[in-house]
SEFIGU-236930 format. One record per residue (C-alpha): x, y, z; residue number from 1; chain. Coordinates in steps of 0.25 Angstrom, whole numbers. Each point is the difference from the previous one (the first is absolute). Layout:
BEGIN
- px|py|pz|seq|mol
- X|Y|Z|NUM|A
...
// end
This chain:
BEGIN
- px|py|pz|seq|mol
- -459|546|249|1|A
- 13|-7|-1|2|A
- -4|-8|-10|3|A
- -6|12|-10|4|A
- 14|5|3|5|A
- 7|-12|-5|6|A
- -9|-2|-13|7|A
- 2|14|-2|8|A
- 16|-1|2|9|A
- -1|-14|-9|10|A
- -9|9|-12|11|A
- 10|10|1|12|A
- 13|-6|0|13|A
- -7|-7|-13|14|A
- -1|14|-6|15|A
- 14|5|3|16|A
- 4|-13|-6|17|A
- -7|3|-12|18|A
- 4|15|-2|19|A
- 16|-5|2|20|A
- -3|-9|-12|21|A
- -6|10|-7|22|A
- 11|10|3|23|A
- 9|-12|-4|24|A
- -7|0|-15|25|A
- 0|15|-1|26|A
- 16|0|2|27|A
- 1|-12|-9|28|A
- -8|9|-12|29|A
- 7|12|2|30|A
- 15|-7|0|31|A
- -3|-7|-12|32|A
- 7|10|-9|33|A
- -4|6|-12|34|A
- -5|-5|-13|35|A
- 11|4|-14|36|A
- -16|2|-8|37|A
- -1|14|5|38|A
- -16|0|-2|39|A
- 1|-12|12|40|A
- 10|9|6|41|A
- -11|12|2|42|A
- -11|-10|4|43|A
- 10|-5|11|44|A
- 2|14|5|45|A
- -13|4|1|46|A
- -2|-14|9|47|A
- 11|4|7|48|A
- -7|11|4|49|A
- -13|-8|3|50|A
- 10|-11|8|51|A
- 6|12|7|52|A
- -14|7|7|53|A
- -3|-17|3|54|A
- 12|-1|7|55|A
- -2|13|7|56|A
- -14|-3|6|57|A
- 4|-14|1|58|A
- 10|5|9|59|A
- -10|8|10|60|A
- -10|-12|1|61|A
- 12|-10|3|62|A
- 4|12|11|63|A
- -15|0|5|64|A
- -2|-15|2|65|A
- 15|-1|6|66|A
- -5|12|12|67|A
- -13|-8|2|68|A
- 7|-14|0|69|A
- 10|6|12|70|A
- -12|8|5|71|A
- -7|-16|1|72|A
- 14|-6|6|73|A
- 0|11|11|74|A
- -15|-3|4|75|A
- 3|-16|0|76|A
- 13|3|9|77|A
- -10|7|11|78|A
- -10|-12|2|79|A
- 3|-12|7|80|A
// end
């Protein structure tokens, strides 16, 4: 059992590594500024949006694997 716990923990803390760089990218995008070619401008805008609703969710999966990863840590802490 300890060692499904620990590949898990190792799988997880992969994938919260994965979602920070990926939060990282979306906050690279959107602080990027605006384009002078206002027809860029509106296609940026529109992604911004797109970024934003990433972000968002990005954030509630980040928030999930976080509670599962000390959920794991708190289980490990108990066995010997």
């Amino acid at each position: 059992m300890t060692q499904d716990l620990q590949a898990k923990r190792k799988e997880l803390a992969e994938k919260r590594e994965q979602l920070l760089q990926r939060l990282d990218a979306i906050k690279r995008d959107i602080g990027g500024g605006l384009s002078a070619d206002f027809e860029e401008q509106a296609v940026q805008l529109e992604n911004a949006d797109v970024l934003a609703e990433i972000s968002r969710v990005t954030n509630e999966e980040l928030q999930k694997v976080t509670q599962a990863l000390q959920r794991i840590e708190q289980e490990l802490a108990r066995k010997p």
